[in-house]
N, C-alpha and C positions, 0 to 999 in steps of 0.2 A: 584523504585516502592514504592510510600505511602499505607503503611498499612491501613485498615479502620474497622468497626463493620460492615458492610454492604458485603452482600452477595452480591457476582457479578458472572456473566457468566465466564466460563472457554474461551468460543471463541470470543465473542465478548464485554467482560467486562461491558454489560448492570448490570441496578444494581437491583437485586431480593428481597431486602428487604422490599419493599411496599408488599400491599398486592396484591394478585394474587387469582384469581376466586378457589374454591373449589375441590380440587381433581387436581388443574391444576399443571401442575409437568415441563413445557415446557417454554422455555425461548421466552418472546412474541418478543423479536427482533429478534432471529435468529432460533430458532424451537430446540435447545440443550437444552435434559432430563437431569434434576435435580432432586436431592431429597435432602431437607431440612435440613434431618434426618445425612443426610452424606454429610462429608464438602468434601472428595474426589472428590464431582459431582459438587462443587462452591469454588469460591476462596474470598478472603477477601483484595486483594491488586489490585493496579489500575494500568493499563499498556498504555504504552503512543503506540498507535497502528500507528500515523502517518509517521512510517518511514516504512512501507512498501506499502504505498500507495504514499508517497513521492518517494521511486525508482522505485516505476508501470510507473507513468507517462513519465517521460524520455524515458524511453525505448518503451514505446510506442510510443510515437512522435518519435523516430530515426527508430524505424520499420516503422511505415508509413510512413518517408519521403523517405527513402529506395525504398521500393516497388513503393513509388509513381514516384520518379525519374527513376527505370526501366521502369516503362513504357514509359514515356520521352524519352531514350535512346532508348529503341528499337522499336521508331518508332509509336507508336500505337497513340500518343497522338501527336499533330504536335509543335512542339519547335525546335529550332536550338539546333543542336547539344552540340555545345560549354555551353549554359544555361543550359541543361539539365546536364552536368557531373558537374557545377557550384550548383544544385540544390541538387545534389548529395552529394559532399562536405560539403556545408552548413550545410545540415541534418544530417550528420556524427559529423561535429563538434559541430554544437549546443546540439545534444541530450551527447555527450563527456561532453562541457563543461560542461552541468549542472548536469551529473550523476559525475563529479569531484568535484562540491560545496559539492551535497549532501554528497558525500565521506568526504567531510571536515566539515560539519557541525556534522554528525555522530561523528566523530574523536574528536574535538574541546569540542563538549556536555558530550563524555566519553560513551555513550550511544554504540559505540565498545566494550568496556571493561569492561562492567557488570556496573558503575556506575551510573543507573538511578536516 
């Protein structure tokens, strides 16, 4: 995490040191109360937020592929059988193999082990 002079959001690391309209106390990205006054309600260091939007995706895509090749399977959607547990498969390994890069990119970066 780089440290900075600049007040940021606690949830979403928007940055609050511009100015903000009168009275306003509200973080304009994401609606989290601040107070100026107290650093407990803001933080000053910067957080790299795309490694949990980086293991949403994967697992998204393998849930949908999932659900989507049950339906395949059982019939509701018309596919050969054999394509549909194939479709199956795919979706299992694909959304695998890439929730095992990100496993390694995490690893690799140190960004496991507290060194951002």
């Amino acid at each position: 995490m780089e440290s900075t002079n600049q007040m940021r959001c606690l949830s979403c690391n928007y940055d609050l040191s511009h100015r903000l309209p009168e009275g306003e106390q509200r973080c304009p990205e994401c609606g989290r109360v601040f107070n100026p006054d107290d650093p407990r309600t803001w933080s000053t260091t910067t957080r790299r937020l795309w490694p949990r939007k980086a293991v949403f995706l994967p697992i998204m895509l393998g849930i949908w592929l999932v659900i989507t090749s049950m339906f395949f399977i059982d019939g509701s959607l018309n596919l050969p059988q054999g394509a549909s547990y194939l479709l199956l498969l795919a979706g299992t390994a694909a959304s695998a193999f890439i929730l095992t890069l990100l496993i390694s990119l995490l690893l690799l970066t140190g960004f496991a082990f507290g060194r951002r």
